[in-house]
N, C-alpha and C positions, 0 to 999 in steps of 0.2 A: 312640379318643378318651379323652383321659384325664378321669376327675373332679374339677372342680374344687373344689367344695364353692363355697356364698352364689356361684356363679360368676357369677350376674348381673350384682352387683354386681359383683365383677373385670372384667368383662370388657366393661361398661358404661362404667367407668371409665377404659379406653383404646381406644377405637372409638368412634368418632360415627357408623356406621352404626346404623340402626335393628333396635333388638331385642328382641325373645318370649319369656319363657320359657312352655313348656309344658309340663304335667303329661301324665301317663300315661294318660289320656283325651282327649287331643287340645284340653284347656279352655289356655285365657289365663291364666296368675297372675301375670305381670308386662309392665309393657312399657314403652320409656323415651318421650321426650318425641317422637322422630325417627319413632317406629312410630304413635302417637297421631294426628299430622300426618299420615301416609300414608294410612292403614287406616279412620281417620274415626272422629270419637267414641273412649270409653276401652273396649277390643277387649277390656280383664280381662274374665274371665268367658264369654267367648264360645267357640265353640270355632272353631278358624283353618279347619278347612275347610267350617263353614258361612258362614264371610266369602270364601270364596275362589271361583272358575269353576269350578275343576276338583278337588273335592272328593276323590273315590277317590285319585286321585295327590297330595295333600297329607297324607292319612292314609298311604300305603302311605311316602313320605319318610319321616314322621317314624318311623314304625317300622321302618323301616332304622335311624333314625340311632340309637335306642335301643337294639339290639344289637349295631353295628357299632364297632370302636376308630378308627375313620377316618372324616371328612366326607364325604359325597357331596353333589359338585355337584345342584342343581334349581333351581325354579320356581315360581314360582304367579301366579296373575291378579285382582286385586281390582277389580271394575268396570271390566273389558277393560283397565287397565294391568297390564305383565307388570313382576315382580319377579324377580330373582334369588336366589337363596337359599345358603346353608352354615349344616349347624350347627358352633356354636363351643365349645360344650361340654356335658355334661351335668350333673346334681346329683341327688343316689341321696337320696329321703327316705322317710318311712315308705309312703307313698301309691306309692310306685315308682320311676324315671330320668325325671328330668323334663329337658327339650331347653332349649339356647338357642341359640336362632334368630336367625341375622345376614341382613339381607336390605337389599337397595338395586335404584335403580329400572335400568333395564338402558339406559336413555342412557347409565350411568357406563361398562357396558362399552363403549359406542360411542365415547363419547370417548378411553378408553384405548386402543382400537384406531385410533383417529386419529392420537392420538400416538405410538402405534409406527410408522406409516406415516410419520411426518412426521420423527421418527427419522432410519430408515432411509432416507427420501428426501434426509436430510441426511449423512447417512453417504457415502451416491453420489456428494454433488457434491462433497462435501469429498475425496475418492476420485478424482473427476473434474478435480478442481482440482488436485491435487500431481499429476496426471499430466502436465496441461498446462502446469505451472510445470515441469514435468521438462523438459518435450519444448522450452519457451521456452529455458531454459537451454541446452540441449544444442543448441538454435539462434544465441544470442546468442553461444557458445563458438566454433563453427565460422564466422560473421561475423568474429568480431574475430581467427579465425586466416587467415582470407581478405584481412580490410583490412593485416593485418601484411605478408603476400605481397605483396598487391595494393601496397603502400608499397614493400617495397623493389624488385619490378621496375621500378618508375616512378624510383626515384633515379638509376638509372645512366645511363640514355638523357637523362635530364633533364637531371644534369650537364654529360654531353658536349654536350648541345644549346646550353645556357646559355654554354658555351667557346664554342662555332664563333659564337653571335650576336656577341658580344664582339670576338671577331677580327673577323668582320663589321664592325662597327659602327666600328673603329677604323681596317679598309682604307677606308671608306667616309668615313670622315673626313678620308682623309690624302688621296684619292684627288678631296676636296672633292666628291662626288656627293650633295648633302644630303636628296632623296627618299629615298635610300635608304637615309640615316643616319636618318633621322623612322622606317622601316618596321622596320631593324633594332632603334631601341628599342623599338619596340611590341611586336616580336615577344619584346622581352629582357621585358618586363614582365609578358608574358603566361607568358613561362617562368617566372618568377619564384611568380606566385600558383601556377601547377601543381604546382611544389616545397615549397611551402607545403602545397598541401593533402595531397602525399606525405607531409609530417612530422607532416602531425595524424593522417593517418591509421597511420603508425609510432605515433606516442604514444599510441593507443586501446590496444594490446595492450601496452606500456608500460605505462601507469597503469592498465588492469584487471588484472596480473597482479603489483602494487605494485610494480613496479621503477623506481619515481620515485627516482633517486639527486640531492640537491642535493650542489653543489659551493660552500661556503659562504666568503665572503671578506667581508673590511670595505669597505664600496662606499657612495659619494654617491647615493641615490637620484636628487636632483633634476638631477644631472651624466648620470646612468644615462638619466635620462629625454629630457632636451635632444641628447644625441648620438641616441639611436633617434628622435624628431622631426627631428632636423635632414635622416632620408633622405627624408624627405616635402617636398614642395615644394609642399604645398597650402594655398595662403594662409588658409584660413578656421581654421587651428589657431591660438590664443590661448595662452599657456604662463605659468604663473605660479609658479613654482618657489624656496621658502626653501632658499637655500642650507644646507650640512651639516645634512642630511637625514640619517645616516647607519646604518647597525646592517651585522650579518650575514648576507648572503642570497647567492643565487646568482643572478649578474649575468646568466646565460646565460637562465635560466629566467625570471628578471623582465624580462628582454628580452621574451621569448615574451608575457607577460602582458601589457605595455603597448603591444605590434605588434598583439596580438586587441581591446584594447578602441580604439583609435585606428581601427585598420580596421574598425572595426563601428559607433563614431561617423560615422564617412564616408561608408559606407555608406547607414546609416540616418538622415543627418545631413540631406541632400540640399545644398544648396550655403548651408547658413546656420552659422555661426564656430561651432569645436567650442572650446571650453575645456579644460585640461590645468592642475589644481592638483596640486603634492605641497606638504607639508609634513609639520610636527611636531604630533603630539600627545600629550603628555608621554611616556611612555615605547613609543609607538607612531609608527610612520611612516603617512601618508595618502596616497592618491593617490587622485582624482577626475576621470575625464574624461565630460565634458556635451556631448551634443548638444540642438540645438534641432528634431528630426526627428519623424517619427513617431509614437514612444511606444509604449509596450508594455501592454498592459492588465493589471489587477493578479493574474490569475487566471492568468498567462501566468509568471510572474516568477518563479517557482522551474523551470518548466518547461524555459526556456529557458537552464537552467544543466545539464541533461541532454543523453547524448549522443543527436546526430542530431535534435536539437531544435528550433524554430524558431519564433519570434515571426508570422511572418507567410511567405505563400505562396512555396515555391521560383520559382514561376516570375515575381514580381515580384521579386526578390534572387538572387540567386548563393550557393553557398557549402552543407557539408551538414551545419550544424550541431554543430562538435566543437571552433570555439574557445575559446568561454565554460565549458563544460565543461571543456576543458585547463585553461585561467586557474584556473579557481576550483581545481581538485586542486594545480595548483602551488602557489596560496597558500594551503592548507591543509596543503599538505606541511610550510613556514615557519611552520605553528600561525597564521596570518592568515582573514581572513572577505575575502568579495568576493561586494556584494550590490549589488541595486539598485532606484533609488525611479524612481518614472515612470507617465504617465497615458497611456491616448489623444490625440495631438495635440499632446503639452505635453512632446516631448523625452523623454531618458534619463539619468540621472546613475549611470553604477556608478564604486561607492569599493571601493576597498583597503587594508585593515588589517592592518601588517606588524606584530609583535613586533618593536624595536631589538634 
């Protein structure tokens, strides 16, 4: 321990534990405001281990600490509360090496041992947690190289299948058998969505592995939009479309975009007129389509822009969540937003906001 010299004072003046200095007789000749509060009454003059429980072992301390150049941990007990103790320095005067005494009540070390515990019990989970974001990951990885697989076994057989109904469909016509021109379209219909949901599921490991390529040309929205309506023959669509609409985009992809929110008006539309707005808005293209259906609740509405996502119960809807997620990638691919306002019961409006 080294000498500080007035060390009291030093050493008073950066510690707010409570502190003693003691002369060489074991007497009190200083002590600051934090010791006073503890110890009860002013302790100057008194000597520490006839204020203490355990007298012998307060004496035998501090004469350690008077010839030793190193602290030793200890203790003392003043009216059965325990204290901890260190000394913090000595000060040599003519009377001998007088002590100063740092001492605090030993909740403090309880609490500091709380807070390593509490620490390390956060260290764990944070430890715990990048493992299981590891192990999510390397989950979500081999999914989206499963739906890629899963995607292209389902194109080939689809294709061909989609051929034969078609042939079907047109023997069946010429051959005037009409039941079985009604069953061979249903059946072309139903091929139809299965090939759809093939290519959303191809577009999952597409757009997570960023190979979204646009093919960009100058195209009439509102033209873009009325030919992909017109394959629909469901009277409750409503179309309101400002002519030359027009900017740079890729007509294959905004196709994609206005078949997922048209089929998800319909859907969720139930048999009451879905609405179809494009227009202009200065140097932006708009497109809005509104159902009068269900509604989405507001806590749902980013949600349901994620993949395999879903507003409401698969087994009232069909479908496994990954159009609205495509839509929105492609139109952020075009630097565009595609968001949506909607309550419970009060319908759906998603808008699209192209850059011209």
């Amino acid at each position: 321990m080294t000498a500080l010299g007035s060390s009291f004072e030093a050493i008073a003046a950066v510690l707010s534990d409570a502190l003693l200095m003691i002369d060489g007789d074991g007497a009190i000749t200083a002590a600051n405001a934090q010791a006073v509060e503890w110890l009860g009454d002013s302790p100057v003059g008194s000597k520490l281990a006839a204020l203490c429980d355990e007298p012998d072992r307060v004496a035998e301390f501090l004469r350690y600490c008077r010839r030793s150049s190193s602290p030793l941990p200890g203790g003392f007990s003043v009216r059965t509360e325990r204290f901890r103790c260190r000394a913090a320095g000595v000060e040599c005067d003519g009377a001998g090496r007088s002590v100063v005494l740092r001492f605090w009540r030993t909740e403090s070390d309880d609490a500091f041992v709380l807070l390593r515990q509490t620490v390390e019990q956060l260290n764990d989970e944070i430890t715990r947690r990048k493992e299981a974001a590891a192990e999510l990951e390397a989950a979500v990885r081999v999914r989206d190289d499963f739906l890629a697989v899963a995607g292209h076994e389902l194109k080939t057989p689809l294709t061909s299948l989609q051929l034969q109904l078609t042939s079907l469909s047109r023997a069946a016509t010429k051959a005037g058998i009409e039941p079985l021109v009604a069953t061979a379209e249903r059946a072309k219909r139903s091929a139809a969505r299965l090939a759809r949901l093939a290519d959303e599921l191809l577009e999952v490991s597409h757009l997570s592995d960023g190979r979204l390529s646009l093919d960009r040309v100058s195209i009439d929205l509102s033209e873009l939009v009325v030919d992909v309506l017109a394959r629909h023959s469901d009277a409750q669509l409503r179309v309101t479309a400002e002519p030359g609409v027009t900017g740079s985009w890729d007509p294959t992809r905004l196709e994609q975009v206005v078949t997922n929110l048209v089929a998800n008006a319909l859907k969720f539309g139930g048999d009451a007129p879905v609405d179809v707005v494009v227009e202009s808005a200065g140097p932006t293209a708009r497109l809005r389509v509104r159902d009068r259906g269900i509604g989405i609740a507001p806590e749902a509405h980013e949600r349901i822009f994620q993949k395999f996502q879903r507003a409401i119960a698969t087994k009232n809807f069909g479908g496994i969540g990954l159009g609205l997620w495509i839509s929105r990638e492609i139109v952020a691919a075009h630097g565009g937003t595609l968001s949506v306002e909607s309550q419970p019961g009060a319908g759906a409006t998603f808008t699209v906001t192209l850059p011209r």
